[in-house]
Structure formats: C-alpha cells, structure tokens
N, C-alpha and C positions, 0 to 999 in steps of 0.2 A: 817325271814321266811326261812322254807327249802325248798331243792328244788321239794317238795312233786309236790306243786302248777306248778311249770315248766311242771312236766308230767301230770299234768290235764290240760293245756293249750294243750298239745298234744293230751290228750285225746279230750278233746271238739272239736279241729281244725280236727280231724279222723271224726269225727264221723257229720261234720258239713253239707257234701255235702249231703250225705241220706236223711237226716233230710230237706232239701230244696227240694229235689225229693218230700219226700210224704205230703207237706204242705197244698198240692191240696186236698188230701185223708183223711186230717185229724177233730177232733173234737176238740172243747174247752171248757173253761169252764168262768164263771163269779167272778170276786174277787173286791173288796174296802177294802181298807187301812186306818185305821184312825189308826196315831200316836196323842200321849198329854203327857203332864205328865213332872215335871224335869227329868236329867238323873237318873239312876239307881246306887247305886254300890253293892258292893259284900256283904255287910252288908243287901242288901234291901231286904225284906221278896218276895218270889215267888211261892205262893199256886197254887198248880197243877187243878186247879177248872172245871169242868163238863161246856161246853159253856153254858153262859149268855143271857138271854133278852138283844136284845137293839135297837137302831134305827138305821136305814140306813143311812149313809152319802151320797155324792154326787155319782152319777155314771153316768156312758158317754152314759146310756143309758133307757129309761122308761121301767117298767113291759112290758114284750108283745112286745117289738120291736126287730125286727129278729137282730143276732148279727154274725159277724165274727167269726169263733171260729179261737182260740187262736194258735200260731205256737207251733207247735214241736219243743222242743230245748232238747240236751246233760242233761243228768241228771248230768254230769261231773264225776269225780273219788272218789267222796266223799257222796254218794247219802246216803250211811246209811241203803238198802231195803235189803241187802242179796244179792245184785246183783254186786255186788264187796268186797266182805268179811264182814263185821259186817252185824247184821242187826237189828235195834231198832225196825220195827216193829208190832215185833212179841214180843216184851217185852213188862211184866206188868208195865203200867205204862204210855205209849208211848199216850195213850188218855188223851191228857190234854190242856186247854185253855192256861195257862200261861206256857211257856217253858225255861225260863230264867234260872232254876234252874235242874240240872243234879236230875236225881231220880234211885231208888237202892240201889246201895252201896253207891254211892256219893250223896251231897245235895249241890254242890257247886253252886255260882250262877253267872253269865257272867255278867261279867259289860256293861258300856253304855249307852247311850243317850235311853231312855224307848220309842217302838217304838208297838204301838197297830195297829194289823192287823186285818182289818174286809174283809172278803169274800163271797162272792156274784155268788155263782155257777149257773148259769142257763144251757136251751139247747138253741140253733142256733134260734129256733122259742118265743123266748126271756120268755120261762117256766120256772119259777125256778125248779132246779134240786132237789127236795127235798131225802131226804138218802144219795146222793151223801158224799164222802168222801173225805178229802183232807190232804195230807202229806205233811209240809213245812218243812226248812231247811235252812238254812245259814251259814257262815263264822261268829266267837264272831267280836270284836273288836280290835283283832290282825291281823281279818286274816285267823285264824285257824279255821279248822273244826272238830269241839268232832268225839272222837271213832276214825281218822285217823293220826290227823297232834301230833307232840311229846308233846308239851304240856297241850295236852288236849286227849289224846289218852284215858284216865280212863275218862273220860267227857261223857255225853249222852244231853248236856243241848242246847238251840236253835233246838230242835226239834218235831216234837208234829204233833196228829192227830187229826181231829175235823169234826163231822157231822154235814153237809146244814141242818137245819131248814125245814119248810114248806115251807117259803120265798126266801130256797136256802141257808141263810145267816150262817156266822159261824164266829168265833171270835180267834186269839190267841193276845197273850202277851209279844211280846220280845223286843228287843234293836236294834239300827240301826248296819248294818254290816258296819266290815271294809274294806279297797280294799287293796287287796294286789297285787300281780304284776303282772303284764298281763290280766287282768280284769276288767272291768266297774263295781263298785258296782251294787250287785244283790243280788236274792232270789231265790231260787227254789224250786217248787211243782211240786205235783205226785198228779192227781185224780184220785179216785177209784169209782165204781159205789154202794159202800156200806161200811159198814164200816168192816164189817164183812171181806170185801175182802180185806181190806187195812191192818187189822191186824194180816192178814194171809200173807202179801204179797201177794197176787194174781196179776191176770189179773187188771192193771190199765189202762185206757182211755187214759191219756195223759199225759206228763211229759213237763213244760215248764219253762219260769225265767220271773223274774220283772225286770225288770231295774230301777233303783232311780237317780231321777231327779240331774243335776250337781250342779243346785244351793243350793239346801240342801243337797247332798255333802258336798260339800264346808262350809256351815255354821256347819255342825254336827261334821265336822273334824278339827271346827277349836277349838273345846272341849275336856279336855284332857283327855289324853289316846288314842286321834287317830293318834297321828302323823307323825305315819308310813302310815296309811293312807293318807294324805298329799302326802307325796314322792312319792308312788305308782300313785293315781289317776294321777297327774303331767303327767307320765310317758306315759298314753293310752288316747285314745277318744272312743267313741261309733264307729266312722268309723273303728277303727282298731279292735275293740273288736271281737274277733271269733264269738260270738253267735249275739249280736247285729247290727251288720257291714251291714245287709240289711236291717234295720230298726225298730223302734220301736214303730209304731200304735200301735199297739195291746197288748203293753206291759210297755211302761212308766207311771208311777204312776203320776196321777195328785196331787201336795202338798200344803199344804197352811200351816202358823202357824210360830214357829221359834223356836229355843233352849229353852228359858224359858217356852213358852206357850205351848208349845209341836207342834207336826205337825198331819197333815192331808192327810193323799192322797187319790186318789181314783182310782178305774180301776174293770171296770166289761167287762168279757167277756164268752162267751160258751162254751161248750163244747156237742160234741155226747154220748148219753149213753143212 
C-alpha cells in the first residue's frame, strides 16, 4: 500500500469530532446485504445490469417500525463524488447493479470473494424510501480505491449507483473489500433523495459506512489474494478504528453462510428525506 491510506486516516480522524456533534441532527437510511456465490476473479464476466426483482432477506427490523437513523460518518479521501477531485458520478455509466467491473475506457474487472449487496432504504417512521438513491464504494481486494490509489488510478470499478424500489429495495454486485492499514474493513454510501440528484452530484442526505463483521473477515481473508489483508486487520480493532470506535449498532452487518456457500448479511436502517 502507499501512504495514500495514511492521509485518509488523517482525513477521517479531522473530520471525526463534527461528525459526533451533529449525530443528534442527523437522518438515515435503510440497507441488507446478501452475499452468495464462489469468489470472483478477473476472468469472471460483470454485466453492468438495471436493478433486479428479488426478495428481502433478513432485517433488524419489520415494514413500519420507527428506526434509528443511521450515523454520520467521513466519506474519507477516496469518495469518488467530485468532492475531492475525480468524480464518477456524473459519468455515463455510474448507474449499474453489478460494479465489479470498471466501464468506459476500461472493462477491467476486481477480483474477489463475490459479495451481493441488497439495500433497504426507508424513512425513521419505518416508510420505505421509495426514489431514494444510493452511491456505494469500497476498497478492491488490495486495499486500493479506483480512480485514486496507483494502481488502479485508470479503474472506475467497485462503484455504482442504484434506485429504492417501491419497497425501498436496491441491489449491487461486488466482492468483499480488503483491509488495509489503519482501518476496520468497510463500505461506504452516500444517499441521495433521487437519482437524478445523485447523478448530478447534488445535495445528498447522508453519507455513512458498514462495518463487516470480524468473523468473516477472518474467513474471507483467509482466501487468496487477501493476505495482506490478514497483516492489516491483525494490526486494528473496531475500538481503535477512527469512524467505528464509538460503536456499531447501527451499522454492523449481520452475516450468515461461508466461503463456498457465499455469505449473507443484513442491516436496515433510515434515513430523513
């Protein structure tokens, strides 16, 4: 790794205290996670597809029951919106279910343990959020972030935007992230109250992370191609983690499944909008 990640640790740890000031003030949103599937690799096909019909998995919470909305957390240094130099999206193309694979000039595709994410946007009075929009993003499997870190800087791929359903519900298609150094394996989203404003970059609602659970950690890193991951995670807990260090109610994915069988998590929470 370079030391790109060192000054996003910086970044996030600046920008940590605000962000617990207006936790009070803030809105969220509703997500579920289902991973399945063996891993991925660079050969495996990643059709950029319009979201899909499908069912709900587990969520922490029934249709109609008021929910916490979700903390405020650092979008970090790598966020991708325009709001620190690159910005996906506003690019043709950035609306897509499956993100595994960079689109544009490039079609490369990010290896990996195949890690299906189902989302579940409501409001606080447990409405689904229907139009709502939602911008994800992660770190590949080294580590690195498309469009900033050296080796993937011509990369656009692990990133993707997708519209709530009637039900709220929305779907992408990627690979489990790597951990690299000074960080709790994570995800990060940005909702928007349409999609129209998310492809504009606009005014977005909320900006938060998942945290992924350590026991599947552990199991997905011990698959190859993470092994850097390994050394890394070693190295932090959630308690020293800059964004997670006051806890993670409202933001650890519940997981079920295993390396072969794929995995499952789940996590719905709200948001204002």
């Amino acid at each position: 790794m370079t030391d790109i990640h060192d000054r996003g640790l910086q970044y996030d740890l600046a920008t940590l205290l605000g962000r617990r000031r207006a936790l009070s003030l803030l809105g969220g949103a509703g997500l579920t996670l289902v991973a399945c599937a063996p891993p991925t690799t660079a050969n495996s096909p990643a059709a950029n597809s319009p979201a899909t019909t499908f069912s709900a998995g587990t969520t922490s919470s029934a249709a109609g029951t008021p929910l916490e909305t979700v903390p405020e957390e650092t979008a970090g240094p790598f966020p991708g919106d325009g709001s620190n130099g690159p910005n996906a999206l506003t690019q043709s193309g950035i609306v897509r279910s499956d993100i595994r694979s960079s689109f544009g000039s490039s079609t490369r595709t990010a290896e990996g343990v195949r890690l299906t994410v189902d989302l579940t946007v409501q409001r606080p009075g447990g409405e689904p959020f229907q139009g709502a929009a939602v911008y994800l993003w992660h770190c590949d499997i080294n580590g690195d972030y498309s469009m900033y870190s050296d080796r993937v800087r011509d990369e656009n791929f692990l990133r993707g935007v997708q519209e709530a359903d009637a039900s709220g519900k929305l779907r992408f298609v990627s690979v489990f992230p790597g951990a690299y150094s000074g960080r709790w394996p994570h995800v990060h989203f940005e909702v928007y109250p349409s999609l129209a404003e998310a492809t504009r970059a606009g005014d977005k609602i909320t900006t938060s992370q998942l945290a992924l659970p350590e026991t599947t950690c552990k199991e997905v890193y011990g698959t190859t191609g993470y092994t850097q991951s390994v050394r890394n995670m070693a190295r932090t807990s959630l308690r020293q983690d800059t964004v997670f260090r006051d806890g993670t109610d409202h933001q650890m994915a519940t997981m079920s499944g295993g390396v072969t069988s794929g995995y499952t998590a789940s996590l719905t929470f709200a948001v204002q909008g």
